[in-house]
C-alpha positions as CSV (number, residue, x, y, z in Angstrom):
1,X,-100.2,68.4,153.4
2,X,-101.3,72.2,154.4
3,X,-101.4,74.8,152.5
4,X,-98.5,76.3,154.7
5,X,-96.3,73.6,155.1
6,X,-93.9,73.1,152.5
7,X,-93.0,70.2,150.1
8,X,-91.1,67.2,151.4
9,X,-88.5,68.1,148.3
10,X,-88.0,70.7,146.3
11,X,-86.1,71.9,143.7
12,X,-85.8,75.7,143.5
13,X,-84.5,77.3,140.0
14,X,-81.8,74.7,140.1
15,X,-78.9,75.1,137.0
16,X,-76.4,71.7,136.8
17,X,-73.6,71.5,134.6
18,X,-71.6,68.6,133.6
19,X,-68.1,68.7,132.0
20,X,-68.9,71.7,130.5
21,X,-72.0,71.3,129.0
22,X,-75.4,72.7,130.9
23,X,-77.9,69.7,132.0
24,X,-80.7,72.4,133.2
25,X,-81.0,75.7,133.9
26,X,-83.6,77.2,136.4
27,X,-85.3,74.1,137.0
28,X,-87.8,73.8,139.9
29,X,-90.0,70.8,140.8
30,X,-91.1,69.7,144.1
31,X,-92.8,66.5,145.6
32,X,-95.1,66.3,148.6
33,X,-95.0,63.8,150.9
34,X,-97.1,60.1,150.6
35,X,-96.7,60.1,147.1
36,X,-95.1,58.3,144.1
37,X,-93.5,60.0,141.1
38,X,-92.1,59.0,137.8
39,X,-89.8,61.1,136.2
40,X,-90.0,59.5,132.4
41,X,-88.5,61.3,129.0
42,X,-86.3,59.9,126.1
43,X,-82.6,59.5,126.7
44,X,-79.9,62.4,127.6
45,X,-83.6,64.3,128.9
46,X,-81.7,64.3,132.1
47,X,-84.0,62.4,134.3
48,X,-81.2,60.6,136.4
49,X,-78.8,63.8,136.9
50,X,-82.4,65.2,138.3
51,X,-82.5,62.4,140.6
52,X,-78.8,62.3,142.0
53,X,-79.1,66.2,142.3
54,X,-82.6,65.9,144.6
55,X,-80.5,62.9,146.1
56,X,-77.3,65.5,146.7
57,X,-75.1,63.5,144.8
58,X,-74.7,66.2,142.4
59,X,-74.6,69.8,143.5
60,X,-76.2,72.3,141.6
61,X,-74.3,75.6,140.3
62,X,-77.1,77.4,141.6
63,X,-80.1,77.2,142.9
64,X,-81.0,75.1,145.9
65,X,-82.6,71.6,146.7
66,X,-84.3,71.4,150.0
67,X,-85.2,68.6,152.1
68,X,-88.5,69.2,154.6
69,X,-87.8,72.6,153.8
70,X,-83.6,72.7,154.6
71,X,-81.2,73.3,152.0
72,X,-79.6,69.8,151.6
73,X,-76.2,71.7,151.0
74,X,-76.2,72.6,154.0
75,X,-77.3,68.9,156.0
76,X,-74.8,66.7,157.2
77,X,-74.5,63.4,154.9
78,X,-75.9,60.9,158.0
79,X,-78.7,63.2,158.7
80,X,-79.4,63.6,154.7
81,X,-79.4,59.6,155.0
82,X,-81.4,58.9,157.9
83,X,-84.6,61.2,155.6
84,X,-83.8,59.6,152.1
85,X,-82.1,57.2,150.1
86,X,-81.0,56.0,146.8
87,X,-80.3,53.3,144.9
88,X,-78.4,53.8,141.1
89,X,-79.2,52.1,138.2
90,X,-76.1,49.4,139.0
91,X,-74.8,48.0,142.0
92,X,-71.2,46.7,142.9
93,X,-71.6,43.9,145.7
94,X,-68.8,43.0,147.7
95,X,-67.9,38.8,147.0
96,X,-69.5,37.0,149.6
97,X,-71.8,39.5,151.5
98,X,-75.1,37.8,152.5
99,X,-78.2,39.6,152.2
100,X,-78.2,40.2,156.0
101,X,-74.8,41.6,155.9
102,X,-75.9,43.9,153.0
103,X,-79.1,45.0,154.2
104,X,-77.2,45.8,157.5
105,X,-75.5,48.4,155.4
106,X,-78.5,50.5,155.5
107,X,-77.7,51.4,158.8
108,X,-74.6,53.4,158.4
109,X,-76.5,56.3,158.7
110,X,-76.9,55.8,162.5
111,X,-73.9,53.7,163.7
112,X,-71.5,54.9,161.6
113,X,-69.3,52.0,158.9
114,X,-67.9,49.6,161.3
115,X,-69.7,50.3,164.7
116,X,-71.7,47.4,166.7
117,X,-75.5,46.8,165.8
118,X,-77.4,47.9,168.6
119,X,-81.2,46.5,169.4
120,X,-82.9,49.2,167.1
121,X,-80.5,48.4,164.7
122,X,-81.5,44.8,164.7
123,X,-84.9,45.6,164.7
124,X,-84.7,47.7,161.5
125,X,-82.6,45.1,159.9
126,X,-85.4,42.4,160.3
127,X,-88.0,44.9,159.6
128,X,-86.8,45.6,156.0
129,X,-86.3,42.1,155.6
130,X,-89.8,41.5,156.1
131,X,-91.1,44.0,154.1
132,X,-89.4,43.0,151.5
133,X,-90.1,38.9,152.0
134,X,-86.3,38.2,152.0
135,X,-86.1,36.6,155.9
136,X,-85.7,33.3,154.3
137,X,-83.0,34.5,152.2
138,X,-81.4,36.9,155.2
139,X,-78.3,33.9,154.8
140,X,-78.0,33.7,151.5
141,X,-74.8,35.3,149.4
142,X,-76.0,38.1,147.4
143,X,-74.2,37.0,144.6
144,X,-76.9,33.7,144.2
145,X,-80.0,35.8,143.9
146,X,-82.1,35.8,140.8
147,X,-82.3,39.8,139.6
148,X,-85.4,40.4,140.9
149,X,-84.3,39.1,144.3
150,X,-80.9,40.7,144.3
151,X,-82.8,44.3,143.7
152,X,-85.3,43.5,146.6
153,X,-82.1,43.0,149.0
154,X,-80.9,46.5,147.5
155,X,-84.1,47.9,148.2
156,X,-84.0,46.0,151.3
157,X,-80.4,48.2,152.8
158,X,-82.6,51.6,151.6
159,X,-85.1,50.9,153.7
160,X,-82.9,50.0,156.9
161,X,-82.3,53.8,157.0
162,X,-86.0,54.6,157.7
163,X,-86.2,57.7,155.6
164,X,-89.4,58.5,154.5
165,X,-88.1,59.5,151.2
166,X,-86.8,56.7,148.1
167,X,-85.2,57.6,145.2
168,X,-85.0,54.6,142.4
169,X,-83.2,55.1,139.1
170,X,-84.7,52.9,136.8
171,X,-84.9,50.0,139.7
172,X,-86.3,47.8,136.9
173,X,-83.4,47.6,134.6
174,X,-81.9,44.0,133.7
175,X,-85.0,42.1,135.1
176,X,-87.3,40.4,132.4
177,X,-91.0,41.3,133.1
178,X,-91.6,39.0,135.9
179,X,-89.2,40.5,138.5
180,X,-89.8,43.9,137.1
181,X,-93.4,44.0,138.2
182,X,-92.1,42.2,141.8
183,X,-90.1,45.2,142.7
184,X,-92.7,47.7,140.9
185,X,-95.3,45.9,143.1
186,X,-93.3,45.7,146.2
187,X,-92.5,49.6,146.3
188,X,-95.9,50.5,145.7
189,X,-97.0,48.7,148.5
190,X,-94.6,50.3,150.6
191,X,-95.9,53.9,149.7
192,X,-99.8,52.4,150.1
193,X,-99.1,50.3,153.6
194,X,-96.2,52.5,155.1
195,X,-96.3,56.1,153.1
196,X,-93.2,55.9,152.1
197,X,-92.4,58.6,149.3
198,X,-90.9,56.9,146.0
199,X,-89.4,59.2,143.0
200,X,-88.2,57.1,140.4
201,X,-86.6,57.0,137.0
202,X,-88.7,54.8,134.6
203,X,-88.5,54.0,131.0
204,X,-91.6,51.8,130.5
205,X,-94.6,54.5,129.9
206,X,-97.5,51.5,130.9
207,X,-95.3,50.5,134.4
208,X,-95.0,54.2,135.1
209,X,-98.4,54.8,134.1
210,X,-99.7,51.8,136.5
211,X,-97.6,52.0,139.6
212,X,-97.2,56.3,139.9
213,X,-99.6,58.6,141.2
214,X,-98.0,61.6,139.2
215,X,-96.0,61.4,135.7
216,X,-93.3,64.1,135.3
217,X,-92.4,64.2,131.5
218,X,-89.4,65.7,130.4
219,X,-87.1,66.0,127.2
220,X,-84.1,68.0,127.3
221,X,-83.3,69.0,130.3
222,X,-86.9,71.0,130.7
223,X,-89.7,69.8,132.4
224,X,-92.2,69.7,130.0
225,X,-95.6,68.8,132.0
226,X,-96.5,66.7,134.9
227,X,-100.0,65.4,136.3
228,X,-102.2,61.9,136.7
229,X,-101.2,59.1,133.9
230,X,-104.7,59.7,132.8
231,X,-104.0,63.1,131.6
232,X,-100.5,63.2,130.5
233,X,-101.3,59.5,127.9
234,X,-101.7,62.1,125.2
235,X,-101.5,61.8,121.6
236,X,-99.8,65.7,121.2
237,X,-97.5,65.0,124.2
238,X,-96.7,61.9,123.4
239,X,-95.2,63.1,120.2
240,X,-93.7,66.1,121.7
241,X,-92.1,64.5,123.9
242,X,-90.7,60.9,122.6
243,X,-91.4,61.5,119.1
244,X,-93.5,58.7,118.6
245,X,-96.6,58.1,117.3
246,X,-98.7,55.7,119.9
247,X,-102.2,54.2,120.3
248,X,-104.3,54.5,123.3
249,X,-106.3,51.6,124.0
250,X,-109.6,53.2,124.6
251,X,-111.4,52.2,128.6
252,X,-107.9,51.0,130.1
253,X,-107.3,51.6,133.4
254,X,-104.5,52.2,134.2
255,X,-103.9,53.4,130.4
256,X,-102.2,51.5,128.3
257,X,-100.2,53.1,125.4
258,X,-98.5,51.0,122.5
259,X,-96.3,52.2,119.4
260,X,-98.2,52.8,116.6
261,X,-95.6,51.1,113.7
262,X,-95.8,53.0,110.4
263,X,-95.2,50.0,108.2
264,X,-97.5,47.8,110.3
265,X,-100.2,50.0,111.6
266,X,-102.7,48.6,114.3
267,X,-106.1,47.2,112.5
268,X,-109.4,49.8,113.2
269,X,-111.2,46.7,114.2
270,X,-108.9,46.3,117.1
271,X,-110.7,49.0,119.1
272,X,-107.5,51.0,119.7
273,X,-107.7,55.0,119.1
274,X,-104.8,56.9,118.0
275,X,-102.3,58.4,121.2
């Protein structure tokens, strides 16, 4: 990106209030384009509202969120959908939609609900299929899908729309380690192969730490720092932020952090320096 041309998204000194009670106030954070982002913090830090705000699905009191550099307020919903899309943290699936039928979903944004498939259509359809490695499965009833597969046909409809832009809250949730690193590893490669821009709510400091460019870090409703996992796997932060005291294992790369339990503290001869 140039030194002129702006973010891809931006926050600008955005306030969000929910029943009655104040989320942020004056929050700004932007994200540039080619990138991926994890926004990580303890519970109730307001990571996901962040994320359905920068997504439009919330609208801030003031303030303004812009899109390529136009206020998303002020976009029609298709055209916000054709640059970015999101998947929650759950997803309702209709009883026997196959994964063809739901990926086909992700095209909305062009042909409006209910209007015939044309050839690009059809193309994009396959195309996210692929990317995903669910053509095999294109027939199959969503509802049979192992976790890891059902999230990959989710992911599968988001990229139908062709946005350059993702937004994933906590897209690993429910899925035991195996599937979680599939769909970690599968969106990376889509921001390495296809630059596709990925922000993304994450719980797990190591996944975050291993599949994101940038870590933002924050704890009620304030952004506290951001930068490269390398510098933000702190001992202070760390602390300041989750209120835990964690190890660093000492040469990891990506780095690693674990808990470090009071009543059954790591062994020095373990070769693990305090985080």
């Amino acid at each position: 990106m140039s030194a002129s041309s702006p973010p891809l998204l931006a926050a600008d000194a955005i306030a969000v209030r929910l029943g009655g009670q104040t989320i942020f106030d004056a929050l700004s954070v932007q994200f540039d384009a080619g990138r991926v982002y994890a926004l990580c913090g303890p519970n109730g830090c307001g990571k996901s509202t962040l994320l359905r705000t920068l997504a439009g699905l919330i609208a801030p009191a003031s303030g303004q969120v812009r899109l390529e550099g136009q206020d998303l307020a002020r976009m029609r919903p298709r055209d916000r959908a054709r640059r970015l899309a999101m998947l929650a943290q759950s997803h309702l699936t209709p009883a026997g939609l196959t994964v063809r039928e739901l990926v086909a979903c992700g095209r909305f944004a062009h042909t409006g609900p209910g209007h015939r498939l044309r050839a690009a259509d059809t193309t994009a359809i396959d195309h996210a299929l692929a990317l995903t490695g669910l053509e095999a499965l294109a027939g199959r009833d969503v509802a049979t899908l192992s976790g890891g597969q059902r999230q990959r046909a989710w992911l599968a409809m988001a990229l139908a729309q062709e946005g350059t832009l993702l937004l994933l809250d906590e897209p690993t949730t429910y899925l035991d380690v195996h599937h979680q690193i599939d769909v970690l590893e599968t969106v990376r490669r889509l921001n390495r192969e296809h630059g596709l821009t990925v922000v993304w709510v994450l719980h797990d400091l190591n996944q975050a730490a291993a599949f994101s460019d940038e870590l933002l870090l924050m704890k009620s409703g304030h952004l506290v720092a951001r930068g490269t996992p390398d510098a933000l796997m702190q001992p202070a932060l760390m602390r300041e932020v989750f209120g835990v005291e964690m190890w660093r294992l000492p040469g990891s790369t990506p780095p690693v952090c674990l808990p470090r339990y009071v009543s059954a503290p790591l062994p020095h001869d373990q070769r693990v320096q305090a985080c």
